[in-house]
N, C-alpha and C positions, 0 to 999 in steps of 0.2 A: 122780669123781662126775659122773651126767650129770643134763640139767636138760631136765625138759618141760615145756611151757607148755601151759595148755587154751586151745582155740583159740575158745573161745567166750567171749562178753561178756552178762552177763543183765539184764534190766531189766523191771520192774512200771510196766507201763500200767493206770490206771484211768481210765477216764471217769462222769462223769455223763450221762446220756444219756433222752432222753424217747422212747416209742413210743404211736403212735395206734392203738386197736382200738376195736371196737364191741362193748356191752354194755352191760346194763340194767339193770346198778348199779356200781358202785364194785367191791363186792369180784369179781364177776365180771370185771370189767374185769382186774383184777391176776393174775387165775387163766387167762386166756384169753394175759394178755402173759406169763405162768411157764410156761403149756404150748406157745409156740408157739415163745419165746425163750430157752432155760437150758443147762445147762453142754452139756448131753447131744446139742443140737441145731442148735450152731452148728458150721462148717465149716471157721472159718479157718485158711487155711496160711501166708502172707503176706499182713503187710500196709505199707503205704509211706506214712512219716511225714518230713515237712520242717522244718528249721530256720528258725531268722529267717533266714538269705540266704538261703532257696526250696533248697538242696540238699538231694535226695530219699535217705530210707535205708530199702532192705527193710530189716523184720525179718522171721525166722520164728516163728510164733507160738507157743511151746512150749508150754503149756499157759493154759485158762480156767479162775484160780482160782474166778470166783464171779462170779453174775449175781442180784443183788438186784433184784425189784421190789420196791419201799418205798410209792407213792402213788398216786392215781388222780386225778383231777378233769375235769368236763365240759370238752368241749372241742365241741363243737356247740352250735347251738339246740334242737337236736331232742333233748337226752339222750338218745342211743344212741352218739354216738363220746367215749370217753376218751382222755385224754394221759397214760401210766401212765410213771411217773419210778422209775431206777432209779440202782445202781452197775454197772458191768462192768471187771474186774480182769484181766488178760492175762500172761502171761512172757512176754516176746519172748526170741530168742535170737539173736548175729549170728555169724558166723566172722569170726575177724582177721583171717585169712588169706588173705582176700578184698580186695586194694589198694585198689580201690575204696573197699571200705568203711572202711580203715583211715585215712583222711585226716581223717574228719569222727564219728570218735566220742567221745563222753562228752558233745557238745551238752544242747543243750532241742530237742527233737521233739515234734512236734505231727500230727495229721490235717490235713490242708489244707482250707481255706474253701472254699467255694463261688465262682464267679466271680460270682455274680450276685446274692448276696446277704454279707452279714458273720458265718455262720453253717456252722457244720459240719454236712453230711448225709452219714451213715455207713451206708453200703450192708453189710449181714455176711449172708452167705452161710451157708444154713441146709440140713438134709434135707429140704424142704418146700420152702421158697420164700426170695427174699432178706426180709431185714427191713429196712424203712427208718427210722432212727433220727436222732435231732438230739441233736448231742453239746451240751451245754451249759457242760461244763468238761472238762479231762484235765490228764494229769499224767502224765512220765515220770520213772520213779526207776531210775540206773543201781546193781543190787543188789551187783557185785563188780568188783572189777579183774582183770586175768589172773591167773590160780593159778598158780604153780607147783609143781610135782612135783620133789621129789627123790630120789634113790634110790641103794643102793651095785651095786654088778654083785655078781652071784657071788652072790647072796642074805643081803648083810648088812642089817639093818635099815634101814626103810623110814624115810621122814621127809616127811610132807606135811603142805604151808604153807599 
């Protein structure tokens, strides 16, 4: 019997996250952040999240499950700029097979702070233009541990773990 391993490790990021646009009202506001920011029109291919000791880990981002706008509120004097708060849900995906990466996974990863402030600002790269976002919480959840594959040679039944 031989034994294959999948070389990938998958994990669910979600963050909370706020975007500023201008509009002149509430619901406008949520409708200008869903057409400018949603699953269809973000770009990301990697992105690079750090532990408590600062060591840095691409992921590749395998898919955007979901880009909820939820709320809106004034965020000017002037009402015309809103802060429209949402969720954004990610797979990352890593190879093991990559030494590098293999020293330092199953941690807590996070988006890294700004230097200059105690606050994450998350740049995501769109067809249009980048979107500048303030993450206000996240969360990495790692989804599986290695799979393994089993299997008989010769075509006797298959058996996967």
């Amino acid at each position: 019997m031989t034994e294959h391993q999948d070389p990938y490790l998958y994990a669910t990021f979600t963050a909370a996250v706020s975007y500023l646009v201008s509009g002149r009202c509430r619901k406008e506001a949520i409708q200008l952040a869903t057409f400018r920011l949603n699953e269809s029109t973000i770009r990301l291919n990697r992105t690079q999240l750090v532990n408590d000791k600062g060591e840095k880990l691409t992921f590749t981002v395998d898919k955007v499950l979901s880009l909820d706008w939820t709320d809106a509120e004034i965020f000017s004097e002037f009402n015309d700029r809103y802060r429209v708060t949402g969720q954004i849900r990610l797979i990352f995906r890593i190879d093991t097979r990559n030494a590098s990466q293999g020293k330092a996974l199953f941690g807590s990863y996070k988006l890294r702070k700004a230097l200059f402030d105690d606050r994450t600002a998350w740049t995501i790269p769109t067809n249009r233009e980048p979107a500048f976002v303030l993450v206000m919480s996240q969360s990495l959840e790692w989804n599986n541990i290695p799979i393994v594959y089993s299997y008989r040679l010769k075509g006797v039944e298959a058996k996967i773990s």
